[in-house]
Structures are given as C-alpha cells and as structure tokens.
C-alpha positions in Angstrom: 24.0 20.5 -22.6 20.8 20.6 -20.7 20.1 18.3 -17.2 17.2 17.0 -19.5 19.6 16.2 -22.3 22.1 14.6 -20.0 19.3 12.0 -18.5 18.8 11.0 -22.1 22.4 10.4 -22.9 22.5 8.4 -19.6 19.5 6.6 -20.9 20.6 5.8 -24.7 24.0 4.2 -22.6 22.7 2.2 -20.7 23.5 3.5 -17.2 24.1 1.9 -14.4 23.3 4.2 -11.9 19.9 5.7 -12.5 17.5 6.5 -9.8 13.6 4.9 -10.1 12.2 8.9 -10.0 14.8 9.7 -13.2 13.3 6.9 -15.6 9.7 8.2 -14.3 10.0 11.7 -15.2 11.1 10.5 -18.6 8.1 8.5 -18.7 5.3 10.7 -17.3 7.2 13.8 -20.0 6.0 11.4 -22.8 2.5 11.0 -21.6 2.7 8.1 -18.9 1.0 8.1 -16.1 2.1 6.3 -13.2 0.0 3.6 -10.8 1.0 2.5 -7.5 1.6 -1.0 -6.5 -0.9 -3.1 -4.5 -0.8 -4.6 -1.2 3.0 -3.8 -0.4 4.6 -4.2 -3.7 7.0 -2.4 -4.9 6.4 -2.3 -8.7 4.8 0.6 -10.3 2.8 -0.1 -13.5 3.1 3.5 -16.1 0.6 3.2 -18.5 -0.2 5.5 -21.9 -3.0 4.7 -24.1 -2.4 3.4 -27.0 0.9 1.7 -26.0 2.3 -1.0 -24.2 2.1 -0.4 -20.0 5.6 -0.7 -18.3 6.1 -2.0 -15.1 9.4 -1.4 -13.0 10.4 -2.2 -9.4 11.8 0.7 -7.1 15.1 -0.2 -6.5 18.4 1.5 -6.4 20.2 0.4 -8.6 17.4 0.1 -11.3 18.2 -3.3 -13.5 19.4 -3.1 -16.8 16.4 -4.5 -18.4 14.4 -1.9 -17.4 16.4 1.0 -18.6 16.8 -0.5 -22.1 12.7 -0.5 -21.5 12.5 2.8 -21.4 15.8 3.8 -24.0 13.1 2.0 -26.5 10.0 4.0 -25.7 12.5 7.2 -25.8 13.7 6.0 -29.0 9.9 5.4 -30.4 9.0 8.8 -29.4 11.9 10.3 -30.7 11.0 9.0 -33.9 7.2 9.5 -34.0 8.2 13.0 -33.4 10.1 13.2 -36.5 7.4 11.5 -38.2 5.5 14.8 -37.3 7.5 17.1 -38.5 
C-alpha cells in the first residue's frame, strides 16, 4: 500500500493524529489552493472554485471536525471521479 493510500485510510478513519501539512496536500492534490491567514491568525482558508472553501486552524493535534471536513471532500471526489469514468 502506497504512503498516498495510507493518508487516505487514516483520513476515511477518522484519525487522531494527523498533521495540518497532511490534510493540505490532500487538499491542494484535488485542486485547492491554500490562503494564509490575516493579521496573526492561524486559520488557513483552501479554496476551489466551484465548491465550498474550507477553513482549518494549524494545530497539532488537528480537531476531529476538521478531518471529517476533508474525509467528505475526499469522498465527493472519489465519487465524481467515478462519475467520469
């Protein structure tokens, strides 16, 4: 099983200890592109066009909420790829 595939799995369970960089290069592989916070904050906004923008803190450990954020824009383009097909 690939690194790649791995970060998925760890992402479809719900993990508790992914990194802030991980969940971001899932989201910049499906087309995101991260913004940096404003004076001193420590959220960063990832926006796509054409979908809801996502905004997580960078903290260690990243909350729960915002990995199930992510496991459903994973699971959308999962499925839009199969749509594709």
């Amino acid at each position: 099983m690939s690194k790649w595939d791995k970060l998925l799995k760890r992402i479809s369970n719900l993990s508790k200890d992914l990194r802030f960089d991980e969940l971001r290069k899932v989201l910049e592989s499906y087309g995101y592109t991260m913004y940096s916070p404003r004076s001193g904050s420590s959220h960063y906004t990832f926006r796509k066009i054409g979908c809801q923008p996502i905004t997580i803190p960078k903290h260690e450990p990243i909350k729960k909420v915002y990995v199930q954020m992510v496991k459903q824009i994973v699971e959308s383009e999962v499925k839009n790829d199969e749509y594709a097909e």
